[in-house]
N, C-alpha and C positions, 0 to 999 in steps of 0.2 A: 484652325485655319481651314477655308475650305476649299473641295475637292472635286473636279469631275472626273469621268471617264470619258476614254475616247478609243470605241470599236471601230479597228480598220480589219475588215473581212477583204483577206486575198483568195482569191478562186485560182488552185493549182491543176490542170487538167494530167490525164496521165494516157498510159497507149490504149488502155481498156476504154477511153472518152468516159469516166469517171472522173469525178470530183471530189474535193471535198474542201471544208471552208474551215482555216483557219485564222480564230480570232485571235487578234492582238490588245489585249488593255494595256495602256502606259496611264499609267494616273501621274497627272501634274497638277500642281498647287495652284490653287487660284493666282498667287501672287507672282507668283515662277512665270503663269503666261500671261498675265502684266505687265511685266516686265518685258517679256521677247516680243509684244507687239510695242511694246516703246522703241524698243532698240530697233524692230526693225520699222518703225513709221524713220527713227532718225538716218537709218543708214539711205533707206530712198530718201532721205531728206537730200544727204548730201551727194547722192546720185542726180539729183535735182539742183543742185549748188553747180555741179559739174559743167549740165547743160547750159545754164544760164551763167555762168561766168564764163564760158568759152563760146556764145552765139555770137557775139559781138565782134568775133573776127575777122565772120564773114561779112561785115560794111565797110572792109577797106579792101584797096586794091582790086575793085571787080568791072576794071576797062575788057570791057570797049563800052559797058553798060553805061548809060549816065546813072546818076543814083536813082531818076521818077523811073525807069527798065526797069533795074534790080529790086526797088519799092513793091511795083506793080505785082510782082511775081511774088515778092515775100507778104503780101498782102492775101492775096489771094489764096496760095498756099498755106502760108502758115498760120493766119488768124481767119482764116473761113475752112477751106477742105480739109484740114490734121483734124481741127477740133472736133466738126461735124461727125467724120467718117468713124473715127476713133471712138465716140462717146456711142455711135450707134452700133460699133461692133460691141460693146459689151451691153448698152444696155437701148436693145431694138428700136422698144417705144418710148425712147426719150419723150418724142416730140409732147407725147399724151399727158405728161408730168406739165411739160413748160407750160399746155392751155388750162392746165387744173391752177397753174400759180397766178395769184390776185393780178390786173395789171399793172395795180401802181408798183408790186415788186417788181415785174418783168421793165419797167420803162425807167426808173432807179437806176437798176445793175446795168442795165442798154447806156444810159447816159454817163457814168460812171468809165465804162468801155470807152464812151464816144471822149471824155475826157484825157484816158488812158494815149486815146488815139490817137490825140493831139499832140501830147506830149513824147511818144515817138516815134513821131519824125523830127522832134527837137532832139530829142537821142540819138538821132543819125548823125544831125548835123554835128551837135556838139563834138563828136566823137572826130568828126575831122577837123574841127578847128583846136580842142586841147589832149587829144589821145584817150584808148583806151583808159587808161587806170585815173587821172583825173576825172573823167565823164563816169566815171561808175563810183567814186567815193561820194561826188558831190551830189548824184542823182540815188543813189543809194542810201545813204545817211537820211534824207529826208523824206523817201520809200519809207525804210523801216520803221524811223519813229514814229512817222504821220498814219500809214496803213495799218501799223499795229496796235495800235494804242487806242484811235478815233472809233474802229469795231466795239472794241470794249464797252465803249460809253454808251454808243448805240444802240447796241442789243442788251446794254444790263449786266453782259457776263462779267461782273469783275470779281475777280477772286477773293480768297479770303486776302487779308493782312498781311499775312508772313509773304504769302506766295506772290502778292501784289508790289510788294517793295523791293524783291528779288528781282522782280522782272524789271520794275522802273529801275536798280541799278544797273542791271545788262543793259537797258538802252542805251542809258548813262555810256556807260562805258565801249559800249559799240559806237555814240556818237563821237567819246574823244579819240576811238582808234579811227573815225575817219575824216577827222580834225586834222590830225597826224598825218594819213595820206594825202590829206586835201594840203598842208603847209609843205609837204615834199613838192608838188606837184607846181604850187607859188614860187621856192623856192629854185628847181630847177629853169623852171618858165625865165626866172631873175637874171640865171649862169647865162643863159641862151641867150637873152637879149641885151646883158652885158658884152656879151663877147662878140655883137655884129649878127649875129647867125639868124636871131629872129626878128620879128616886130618892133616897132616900139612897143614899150612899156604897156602894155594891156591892153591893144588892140583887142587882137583875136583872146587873150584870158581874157578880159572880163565880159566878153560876147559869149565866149564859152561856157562861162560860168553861169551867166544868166540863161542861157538855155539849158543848160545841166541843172541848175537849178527848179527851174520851170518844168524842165522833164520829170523832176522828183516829185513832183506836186501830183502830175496825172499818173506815176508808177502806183503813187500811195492810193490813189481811186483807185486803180484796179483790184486791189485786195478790197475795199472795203465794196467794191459792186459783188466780188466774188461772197465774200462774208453775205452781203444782202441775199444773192442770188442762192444761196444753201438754203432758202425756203422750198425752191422748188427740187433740190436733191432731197429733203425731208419726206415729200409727196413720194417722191419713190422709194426711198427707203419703209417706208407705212406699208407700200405697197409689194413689200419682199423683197426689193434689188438691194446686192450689200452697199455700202456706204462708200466702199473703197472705188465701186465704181460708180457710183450716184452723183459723187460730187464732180463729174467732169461735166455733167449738167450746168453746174453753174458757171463754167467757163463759156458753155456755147452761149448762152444768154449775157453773159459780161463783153464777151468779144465781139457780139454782134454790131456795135455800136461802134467798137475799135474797127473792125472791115471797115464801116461806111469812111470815118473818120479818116483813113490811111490810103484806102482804095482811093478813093474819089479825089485827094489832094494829088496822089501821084501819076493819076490817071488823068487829070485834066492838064497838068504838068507834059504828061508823056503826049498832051495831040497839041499842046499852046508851041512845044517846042519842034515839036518835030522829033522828039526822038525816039518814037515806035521804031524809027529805021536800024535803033541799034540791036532789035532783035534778028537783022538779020545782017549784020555787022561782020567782018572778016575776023575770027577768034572768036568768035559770041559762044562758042560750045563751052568755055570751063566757065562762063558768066552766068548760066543758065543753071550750070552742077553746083555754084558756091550759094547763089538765088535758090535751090533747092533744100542743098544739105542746111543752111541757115534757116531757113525758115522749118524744117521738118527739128533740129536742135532746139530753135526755140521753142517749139510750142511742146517738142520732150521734155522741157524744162517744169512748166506750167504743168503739164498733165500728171507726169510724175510726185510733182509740189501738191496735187490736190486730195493724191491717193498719202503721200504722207500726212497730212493734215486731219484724212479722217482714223488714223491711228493715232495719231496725238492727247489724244483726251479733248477735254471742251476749250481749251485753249489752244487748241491744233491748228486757228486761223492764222491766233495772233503769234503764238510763240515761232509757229514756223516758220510766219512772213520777216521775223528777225534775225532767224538765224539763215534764210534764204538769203536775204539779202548781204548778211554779213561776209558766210564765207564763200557766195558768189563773187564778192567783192576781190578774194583773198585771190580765188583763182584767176580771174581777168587781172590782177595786177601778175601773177608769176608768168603770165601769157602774156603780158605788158614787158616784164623784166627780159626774156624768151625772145622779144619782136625788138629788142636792141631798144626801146624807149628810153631807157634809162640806165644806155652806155656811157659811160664819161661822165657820170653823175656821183661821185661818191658818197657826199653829204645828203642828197636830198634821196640817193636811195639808202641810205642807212636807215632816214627818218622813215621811208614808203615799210622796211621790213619791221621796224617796230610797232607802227600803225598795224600789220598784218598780226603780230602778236598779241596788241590788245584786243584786236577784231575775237581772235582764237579765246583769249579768255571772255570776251561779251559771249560767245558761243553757248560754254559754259556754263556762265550763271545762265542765264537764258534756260538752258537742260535743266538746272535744280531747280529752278520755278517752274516749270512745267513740271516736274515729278512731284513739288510738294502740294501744285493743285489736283 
């Protein structure tokens, strides 16, 4: 098996301002540190589950803002200044990598973004017409299988056999745990408007659904602009920047098309209606801090999500956009369960915690396909 060293020279000073340097060798096995950047790509992974199952808290309840105010601000902030500032604190001369990359990649991952971008503010909406934890299985499910799989085919990476069929059963199986949450979610909708309390019969669900749906479609672009846009993290990497921080490159190039996309709907919004006025609205101070910390969580989400990705091995786009999604999925519904959604529900939330347990085993197989590629 094989083996490096690793000299860490500590400099001890003493009263005389003498020195002296003692070396430390710890020899670890090629596979032993394999292994620790696996485990630690998966633990920011799910540091990055964290973020993005809990951003979506902050699109409810943020009066006196109308939702184009709150937009405005999460636009701005969170998919133009995070990405920009962040990617140039670690790696200066981004910008020099993005002119070296072709333009037909650069105008791909932009559109891809611009897709992304569409899709949400269908994600805002949906979220108020059928709740957190529906809006994220249904939008979700069709993230993971579509963004993670469509890469594959594009770039050629498909793995060997073994490891190719592991993965298509974690899909599988993360599609029926959110089958599972998504018939919770039907079912509940059922209680409610059985009993007077809501709609008729699927008004606002199947409005819902079709925008949560719709929102899965441009979620799934965003990974596959980000996969495109690793050309131009490649260029830096050639060029010495490590990887872990190269690939936040291809966010500012993916998102750039998501700003236009999102700014510009919520901003022509915010002067058609008149409600620029709500930024100086009476209470606007905690609408302005939930507009902040929300968009500065989401985009923790992604940046986090991109540094796990280049510890992953060569599947680190795909396998990680599955399990992102997944048990992102897991946490916004216990933030769902948390936020009373599914108080007085007994049956449909039994069904919502078993869906969260198959989600946990898609998790799984998803990890041993990734280790046997």
């Amino acid at each position: 098996m094989k083996t490096f060293m690793y000299n860490h020279q500590h400099e001890l000073y003493n009263n005389a301002e003498t020195f002296c340097f003692i070396t430390i060798e710890i020899e670890i096995t090629h596979m032993d540190w394999e292994d620790f950047i696996m485990i630690y790509g998966f633990l920011l992974l799910l540091l990055a589950c964290c973020f993005q199952g809990s951003f979506g808290l902050g699109m409810k309840k943020y009066q006196p803002f109308s939702w184009e105010a709150f937009w405005t601000i999460f636009s701005l902030v969170g998919i133009l200044i995070i990405p920009v500032v962040w990617t140039w604190i670690e790696v200066p001369n981004f910008f020099s990598y993005i002119r070296q990359t072709p333009a037909d990649v650069l105008w791909t991952a932009s559109f891809c973004g611009f897709l992304w971008g569409i899709s949400s503010i269908m994600f805002g909406k949906a979220i108020d017409s059928i709740g957190v934890s529906l809006t994220y299985g249904v939008n979700m499910g069709i993230s993971a299988s579509l963004g993670s799989l469509i890469p594959l085919f594009i770039f050629g990476n498909i793995p060997a056999a073994g490891s190719f069929t592991v993965l298509l059963t974690g899909t599988a199986i993360m599609l029926a745990g959110v089958a599972v949450i998504t018939k919770a979610g039907l079912l509940k909708e059922k209680i409610i408007t059985a009993s007077g309390q809501g709609t008729s019969s699927g008004t606002n669900l199947t409005k819902g659904l079709i925008i949560a749906s719709a929102a899965g479609l441009g979620s799934a672009a965003m990974n596959i602009g980000f996969s495109y846009a690793s050309q131009a993290a490649d260029i830096a990497v050639a060029d010495g920047t490590a990887r872990i921080s190269a690939n936040l490159i291809s966010w500012v190039i993916t998102l750039s098309g998501g700003f236009i996309a999102n700014f510009a709907y919520a901003f022509i919004l915010l002067i058609k209606n008149g409600t620029y006025k709500d930024y100086f609205a009476k209470g606007a101070g905690p609408a302005y801090g939930k507009a902040l910390l929300t968009a500065a969580v989401w985009f923790l989400a992604l940046g986090v999500y991109a540094k796990a990705t280049a510890l992953l091995g060569p599947l680190g786009s795909v396998v990680g956009w599955l399990a992102f999604n997944g048990l992102s999925l897991i946490i916004s519904n216990a933030w769902g369960l948390k936020d009373g959604e599914w108080k007085g529900f007994a049956a449909p939330k039994k069904l919502l915690l078993w869906g969260n347990i198959i989600l946990i085993l898609s998790w799984i197989v998803v990890g041993i396909a990734n280790s046997m590629a």
